[in-house]
N, C-alpha and C positions, 0 to 999 in steps of 0.2 A: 504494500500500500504506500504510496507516494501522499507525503503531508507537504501542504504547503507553509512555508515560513515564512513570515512577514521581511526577513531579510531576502528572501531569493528575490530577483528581480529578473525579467527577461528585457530584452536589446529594446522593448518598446519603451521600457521605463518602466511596464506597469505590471505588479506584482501577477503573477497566475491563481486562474481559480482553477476549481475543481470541479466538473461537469455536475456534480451533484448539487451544486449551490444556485443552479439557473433550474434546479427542475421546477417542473409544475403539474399539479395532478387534478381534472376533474372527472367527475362521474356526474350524468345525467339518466335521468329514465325517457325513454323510447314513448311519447305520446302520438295518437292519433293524427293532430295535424302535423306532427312530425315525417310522417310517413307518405310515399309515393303510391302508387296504383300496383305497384308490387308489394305491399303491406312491409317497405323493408324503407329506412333511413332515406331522405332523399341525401343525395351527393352535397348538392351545394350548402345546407346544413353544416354537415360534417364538413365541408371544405373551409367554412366561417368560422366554427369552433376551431379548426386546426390552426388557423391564423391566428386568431385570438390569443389561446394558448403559449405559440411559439413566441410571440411578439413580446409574452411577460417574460417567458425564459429570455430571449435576448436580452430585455431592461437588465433584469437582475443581473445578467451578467457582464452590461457596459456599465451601468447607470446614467444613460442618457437615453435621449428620445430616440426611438429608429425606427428607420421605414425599411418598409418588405421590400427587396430587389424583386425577388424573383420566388414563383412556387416552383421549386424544382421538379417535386412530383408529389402524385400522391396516388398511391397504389391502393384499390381496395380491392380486399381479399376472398371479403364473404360477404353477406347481407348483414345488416344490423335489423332484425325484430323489433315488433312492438313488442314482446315477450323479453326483450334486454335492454340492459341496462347499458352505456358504454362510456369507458373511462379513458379520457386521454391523457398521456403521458408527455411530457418534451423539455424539456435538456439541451444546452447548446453541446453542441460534437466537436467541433472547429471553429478557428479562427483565423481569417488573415488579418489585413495589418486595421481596416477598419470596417470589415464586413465579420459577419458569423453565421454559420450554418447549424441549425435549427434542427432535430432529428421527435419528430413526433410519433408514437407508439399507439395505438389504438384498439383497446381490448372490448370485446362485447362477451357478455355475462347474461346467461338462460336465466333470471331471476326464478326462474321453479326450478330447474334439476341444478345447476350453478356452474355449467358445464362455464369455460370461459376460452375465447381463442383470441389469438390476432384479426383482426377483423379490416385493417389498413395501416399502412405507413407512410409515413412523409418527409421529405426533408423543403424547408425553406432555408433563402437567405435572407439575412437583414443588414442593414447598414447604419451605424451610429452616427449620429447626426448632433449638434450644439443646438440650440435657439436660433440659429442662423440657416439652419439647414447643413451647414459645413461638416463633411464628413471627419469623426473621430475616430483617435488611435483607442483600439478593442484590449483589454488584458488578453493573454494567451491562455487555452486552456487545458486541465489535465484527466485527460481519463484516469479512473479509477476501479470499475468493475469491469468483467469481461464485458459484455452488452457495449462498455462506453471505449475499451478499448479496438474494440470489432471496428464500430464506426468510425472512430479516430483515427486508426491506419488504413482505412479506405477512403478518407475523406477529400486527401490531395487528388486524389483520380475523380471524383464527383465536380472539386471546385475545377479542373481543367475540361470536363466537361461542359458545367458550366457556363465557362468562358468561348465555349467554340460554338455550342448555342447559342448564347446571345448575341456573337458576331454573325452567327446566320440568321438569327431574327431583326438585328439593325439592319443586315442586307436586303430582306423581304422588305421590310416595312419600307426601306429608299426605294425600292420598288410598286408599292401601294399607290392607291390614288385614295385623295382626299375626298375626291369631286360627290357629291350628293346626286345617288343615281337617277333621281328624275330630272337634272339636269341637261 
């Protein structure tokens, strides 16, 4: 187990946390108008909670304001029921120098037999921002369980991913048109 000391310092200046210190946990129950015409979660629900979520684990972990770059993904796996309950989980996994990547867990719970599974995952990035909008330097940070180490050494290959997507999404969009199509 790696403890952090108030004397370690990393090259940003700014002490390292511990992925545990940005977690966040909620658990909601699965209501009626919560649900699509497949009696399961609709997506964009759970897409909202995932941001939400991730957005505190980022605060806690810069402490300053930040905006979401990018949902990198978000994989769902199973249905979420009106019979479940579903708790999400998120943690920041990575860091570069003023961005962090967001790793969200998402379990769904049979609230009658209490079966429980992964039910989606997600990773977002966020970027630390002043009052000004002006992008801040992020503490660096440290895995600590297997789960946070898994993420942690995969994570340099997701942000260069990343990066090669959103240069191919600035190149589609230079290629868009604005024009209003009744025009």
């Amino acid at each position: 187990m790696i403890v952090k000391k108030d004397t370690d310092v990393h090259q940003s200046g700014l002490a390292p946390k511990l992925c545990r210190e940005s977690r966040v946990f909620k658990t909601s129950r699965v209501f009626p108008n919560d649900v699509n015409n497949h009696d399961s979660l609709f997506g964009g629900k759970l897409m909202s909670a995932i941001d939400e979520l991730a957005s505190i684990s980022a605060v806690r972990h810069c402490r300053y304001n930040v905006i979401t770059a990018s949902t990198d993904s978000v994989d769902f796996l199973r249905p979420i029921l009106q019979s479940d309950s579903v708790c999400l989980e998120s943690y920041v996994t990575w860091t570069g120098r003023t961005s962090m990547e967001v790793f969200v867990k998402v379990v769904s719970e049979n609230l009658f037999s209490g079966e429980r599974a992964i039910a989606a995952t997600s990773f977002l990035t966020f970027v630390a921002v002043d009052e000004h909008g002006r992008p801040m330097v992020v503490p660096p940070v440290i895995p600590d369980s297997e789960e946070e180490k898994l993420l942690h050494e995969s994570a340099q290959e997701r942000a260069e991913l990343r990066k090669k997507r959103r240069a191919g999404s600035k190149q589609l969009a230079s290629q868009l048109s604005t024009r209003k199509y009744w025009e």
